[in-house]
N, CA, C and O of each residue as an XYZ file, in Angstrom:
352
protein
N     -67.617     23.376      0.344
C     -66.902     23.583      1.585
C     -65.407     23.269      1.445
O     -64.559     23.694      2.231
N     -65.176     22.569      0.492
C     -63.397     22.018      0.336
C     -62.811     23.742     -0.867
O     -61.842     24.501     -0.879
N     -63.709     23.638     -1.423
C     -63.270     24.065     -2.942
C     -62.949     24.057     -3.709
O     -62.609     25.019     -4.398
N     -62.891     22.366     -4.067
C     -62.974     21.695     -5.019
C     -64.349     21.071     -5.815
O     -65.427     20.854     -5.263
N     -64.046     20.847     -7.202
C     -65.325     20.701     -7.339
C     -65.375     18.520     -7.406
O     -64.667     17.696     -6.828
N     -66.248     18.395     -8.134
C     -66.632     16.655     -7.937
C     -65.927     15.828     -8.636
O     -65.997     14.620     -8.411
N     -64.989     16.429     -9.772
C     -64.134     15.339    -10.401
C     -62.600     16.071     -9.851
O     -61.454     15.839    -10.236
N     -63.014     16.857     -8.996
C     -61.227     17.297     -8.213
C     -61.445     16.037     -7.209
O     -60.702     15.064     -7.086
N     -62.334     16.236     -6.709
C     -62.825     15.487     -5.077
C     -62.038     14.100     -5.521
O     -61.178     13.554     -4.829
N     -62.686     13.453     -7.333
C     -62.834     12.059     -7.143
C     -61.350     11.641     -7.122
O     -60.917     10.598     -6.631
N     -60.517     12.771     -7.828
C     -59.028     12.666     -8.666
C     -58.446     12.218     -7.603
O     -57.648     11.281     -7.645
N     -58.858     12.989     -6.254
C     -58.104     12.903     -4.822
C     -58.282     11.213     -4.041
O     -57.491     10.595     -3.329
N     -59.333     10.937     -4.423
C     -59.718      9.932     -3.494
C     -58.709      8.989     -3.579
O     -58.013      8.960     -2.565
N     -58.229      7.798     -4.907
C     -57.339      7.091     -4.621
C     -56.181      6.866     -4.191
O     -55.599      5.785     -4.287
N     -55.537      8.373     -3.426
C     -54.345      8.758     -2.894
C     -55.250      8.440     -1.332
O     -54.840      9.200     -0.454
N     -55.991      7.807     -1.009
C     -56.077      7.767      0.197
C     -56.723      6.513      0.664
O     -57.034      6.069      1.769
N     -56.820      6.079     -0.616
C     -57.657      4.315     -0.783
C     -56.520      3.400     -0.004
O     -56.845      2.264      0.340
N     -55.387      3.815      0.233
C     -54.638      2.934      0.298
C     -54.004      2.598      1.819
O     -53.759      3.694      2.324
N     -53.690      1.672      2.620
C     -54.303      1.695      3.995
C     -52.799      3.244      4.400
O     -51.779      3.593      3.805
N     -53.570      3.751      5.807
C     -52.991      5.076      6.100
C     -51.091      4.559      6.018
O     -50.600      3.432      6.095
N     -50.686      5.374      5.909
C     -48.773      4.907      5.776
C     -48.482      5.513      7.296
O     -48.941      6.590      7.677
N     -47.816      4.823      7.934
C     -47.136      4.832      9.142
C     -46.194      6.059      8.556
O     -45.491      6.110      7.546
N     -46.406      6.819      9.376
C     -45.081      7.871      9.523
C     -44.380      7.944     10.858
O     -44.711      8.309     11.986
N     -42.820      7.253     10.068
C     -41.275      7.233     11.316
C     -40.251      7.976     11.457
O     -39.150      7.803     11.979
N     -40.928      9.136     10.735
C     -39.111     10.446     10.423
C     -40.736     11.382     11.020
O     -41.964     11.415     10.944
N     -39.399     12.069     11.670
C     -39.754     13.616     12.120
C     -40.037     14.985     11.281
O     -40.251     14.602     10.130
N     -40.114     16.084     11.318
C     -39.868     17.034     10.222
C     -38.986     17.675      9.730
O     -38.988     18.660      8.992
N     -38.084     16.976     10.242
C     -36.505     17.052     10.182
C     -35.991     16.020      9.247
O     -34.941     16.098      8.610
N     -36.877     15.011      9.234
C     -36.494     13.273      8.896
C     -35.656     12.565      9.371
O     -34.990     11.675      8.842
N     -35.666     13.002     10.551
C     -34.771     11.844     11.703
C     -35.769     11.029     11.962
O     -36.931     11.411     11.829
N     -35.363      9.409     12.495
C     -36.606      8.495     12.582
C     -36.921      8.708     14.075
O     -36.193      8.908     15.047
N     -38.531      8.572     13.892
C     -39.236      8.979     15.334
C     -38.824      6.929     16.103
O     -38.932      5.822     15.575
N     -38.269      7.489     17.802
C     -38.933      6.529     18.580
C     -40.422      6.067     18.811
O     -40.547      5.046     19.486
N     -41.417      6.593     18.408
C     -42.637      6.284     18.919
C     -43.631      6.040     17.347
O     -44.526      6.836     17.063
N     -43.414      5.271     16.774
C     -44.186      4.920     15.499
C     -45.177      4.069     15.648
O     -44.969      2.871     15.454
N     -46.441      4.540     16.023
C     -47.403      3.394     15.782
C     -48.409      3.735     14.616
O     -48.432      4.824     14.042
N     -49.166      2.765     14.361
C     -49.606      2.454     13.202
C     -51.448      3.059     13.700
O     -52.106      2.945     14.734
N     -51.694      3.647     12.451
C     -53.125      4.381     13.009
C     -53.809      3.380     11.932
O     -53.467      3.147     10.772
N     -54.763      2.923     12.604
C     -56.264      1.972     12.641
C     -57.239      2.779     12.441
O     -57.401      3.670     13.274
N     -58.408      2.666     10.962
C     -59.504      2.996     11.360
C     -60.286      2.043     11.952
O     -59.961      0.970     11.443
N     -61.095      1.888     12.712
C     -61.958      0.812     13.388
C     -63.566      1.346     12.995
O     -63.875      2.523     12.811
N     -64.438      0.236     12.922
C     -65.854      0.107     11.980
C     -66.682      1.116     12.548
O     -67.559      1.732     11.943
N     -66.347      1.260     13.792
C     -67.245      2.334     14.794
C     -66.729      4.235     14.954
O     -67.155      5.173     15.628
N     -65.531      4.056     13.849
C     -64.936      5.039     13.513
C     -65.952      6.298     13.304
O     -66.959      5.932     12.698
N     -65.960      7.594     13.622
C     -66.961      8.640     13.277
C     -66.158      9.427     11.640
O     -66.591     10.505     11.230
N     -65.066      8.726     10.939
C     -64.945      8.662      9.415
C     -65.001      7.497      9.248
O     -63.938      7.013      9.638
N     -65.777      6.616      8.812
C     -65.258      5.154      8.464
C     -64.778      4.902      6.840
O     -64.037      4.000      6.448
N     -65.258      5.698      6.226
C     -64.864      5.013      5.022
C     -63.662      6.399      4.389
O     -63.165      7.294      5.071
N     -63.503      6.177      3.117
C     -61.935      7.679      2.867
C     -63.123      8.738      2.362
O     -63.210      9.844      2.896
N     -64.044      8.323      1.283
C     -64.961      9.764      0.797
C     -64.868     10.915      2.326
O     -64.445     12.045      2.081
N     -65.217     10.631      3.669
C     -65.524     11.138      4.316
C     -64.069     11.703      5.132
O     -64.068     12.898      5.424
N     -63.153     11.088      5.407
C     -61.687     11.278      5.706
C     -61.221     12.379      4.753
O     -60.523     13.271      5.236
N     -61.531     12.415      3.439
C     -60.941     13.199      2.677
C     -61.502     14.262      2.586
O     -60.876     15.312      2.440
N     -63.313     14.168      2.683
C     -64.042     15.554      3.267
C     -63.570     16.325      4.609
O     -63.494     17.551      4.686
N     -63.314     15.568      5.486
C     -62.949     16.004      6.595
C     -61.298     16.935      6.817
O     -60.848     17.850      7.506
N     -60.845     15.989      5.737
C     -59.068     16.711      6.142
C     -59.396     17.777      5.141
O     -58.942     18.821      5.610
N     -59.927     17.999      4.068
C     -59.925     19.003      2.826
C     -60.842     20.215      3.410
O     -60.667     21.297      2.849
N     -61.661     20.180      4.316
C     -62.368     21.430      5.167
C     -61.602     21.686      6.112
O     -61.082     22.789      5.938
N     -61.252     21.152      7.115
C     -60.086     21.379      7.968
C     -58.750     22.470      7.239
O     -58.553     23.522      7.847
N     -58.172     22.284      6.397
C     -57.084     22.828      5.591
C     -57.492     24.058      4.847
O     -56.899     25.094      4.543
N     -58.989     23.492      4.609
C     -59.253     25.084      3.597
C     -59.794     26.426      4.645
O     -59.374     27.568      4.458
N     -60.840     26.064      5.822
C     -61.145     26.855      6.974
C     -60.100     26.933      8.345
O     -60.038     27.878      9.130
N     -59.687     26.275      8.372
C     -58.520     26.237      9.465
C     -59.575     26.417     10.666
O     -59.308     27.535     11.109
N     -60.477     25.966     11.305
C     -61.046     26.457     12.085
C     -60.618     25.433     13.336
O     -59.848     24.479     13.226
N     -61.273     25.843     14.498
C     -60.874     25.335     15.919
C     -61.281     23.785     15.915
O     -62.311     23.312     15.433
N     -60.133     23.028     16.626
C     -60.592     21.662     16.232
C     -61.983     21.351     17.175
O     -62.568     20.278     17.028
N     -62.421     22.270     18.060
C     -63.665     21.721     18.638
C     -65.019     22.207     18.178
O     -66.120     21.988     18.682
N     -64.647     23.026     16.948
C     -65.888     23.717     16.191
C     -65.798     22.803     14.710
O     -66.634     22.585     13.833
N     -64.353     22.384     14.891
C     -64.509     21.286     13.570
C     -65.151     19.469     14.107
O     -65.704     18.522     13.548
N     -64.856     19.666     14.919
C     -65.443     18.139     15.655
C     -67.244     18.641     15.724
O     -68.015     17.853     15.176
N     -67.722     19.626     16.231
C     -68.987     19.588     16.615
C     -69.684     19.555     14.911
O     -70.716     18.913     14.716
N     -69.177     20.112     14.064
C     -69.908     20.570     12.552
C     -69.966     19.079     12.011
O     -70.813     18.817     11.157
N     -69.012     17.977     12.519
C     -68.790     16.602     12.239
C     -69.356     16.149     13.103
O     -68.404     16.304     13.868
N     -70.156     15.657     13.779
C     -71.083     15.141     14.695
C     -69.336     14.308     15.553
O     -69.324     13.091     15.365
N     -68.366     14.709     16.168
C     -66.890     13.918     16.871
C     -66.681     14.815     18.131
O     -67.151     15.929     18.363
N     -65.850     14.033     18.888
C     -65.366     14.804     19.543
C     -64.073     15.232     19.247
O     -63.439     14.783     18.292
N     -63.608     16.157     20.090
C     -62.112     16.867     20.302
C     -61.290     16.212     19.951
O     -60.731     16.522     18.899
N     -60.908     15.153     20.601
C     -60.178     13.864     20.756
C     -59.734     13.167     19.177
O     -58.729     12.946     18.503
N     -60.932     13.035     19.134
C     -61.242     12.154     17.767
C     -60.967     12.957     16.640
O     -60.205     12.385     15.860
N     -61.425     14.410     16.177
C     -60.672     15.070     15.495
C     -59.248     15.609     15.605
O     -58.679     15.817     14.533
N     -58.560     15.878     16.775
C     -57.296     15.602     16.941
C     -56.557     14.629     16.400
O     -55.559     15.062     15.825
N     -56.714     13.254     16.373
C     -56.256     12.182     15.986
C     -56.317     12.269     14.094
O     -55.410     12.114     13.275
N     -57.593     12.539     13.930
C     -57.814     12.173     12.036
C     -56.928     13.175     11.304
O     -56.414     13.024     10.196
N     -56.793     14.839     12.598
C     -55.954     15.784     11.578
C     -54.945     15.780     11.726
O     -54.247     16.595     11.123
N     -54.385     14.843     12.612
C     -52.770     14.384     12.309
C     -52.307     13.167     12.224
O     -51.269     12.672     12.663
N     -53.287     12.670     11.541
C     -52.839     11.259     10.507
C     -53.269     11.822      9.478
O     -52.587     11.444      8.525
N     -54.172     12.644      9.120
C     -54.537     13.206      7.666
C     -53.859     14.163      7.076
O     -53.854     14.135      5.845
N     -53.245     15.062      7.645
C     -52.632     16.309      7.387
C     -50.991     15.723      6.727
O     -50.140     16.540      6.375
């Protein structure tokens, strides 16, 4: 589903082991007023990165609707909104 195969998957993982990086510049790289810091919490519907990194790497390769990508992930709307723009 990504299109990668299992030692692409693993190559990827430690680029994401590392806690999420606050992003404070815009896409411009002017610094944003509103920088807060994204938390996964234990009750998270990704809790650990194997699954964060499944999730952002199908997202990117299907581009599909974030409420057909939340339902295929047992999440809601909301909740995939949030992971694909701290993940992306």
């Amino acid at each position: 589903m990504t299109g990668l195969d299992h030692s692409q998957f693993s190559h990827l993982l430690p680029f994401l082991r590392h806690p999420m990086m606050i992003i404070c510049v815009n896409i411009t790289g002017k610094r944003r007023n509103n920088c807060h810091r994204f938390c996964i919490y234990s009750n998270s519907p990704l809790p650990n990165v194997t699954e964060r990194l499944f999730f952002i790497l199908v997202y990117l390769k299907n581009n599909p609707l974030q409420e057909c990508h939340a339902a295929c992930l047992g999440m809601d709307q909301n909740h995939c909104n949030t992971f694909i723009h701290c993940l992306a």
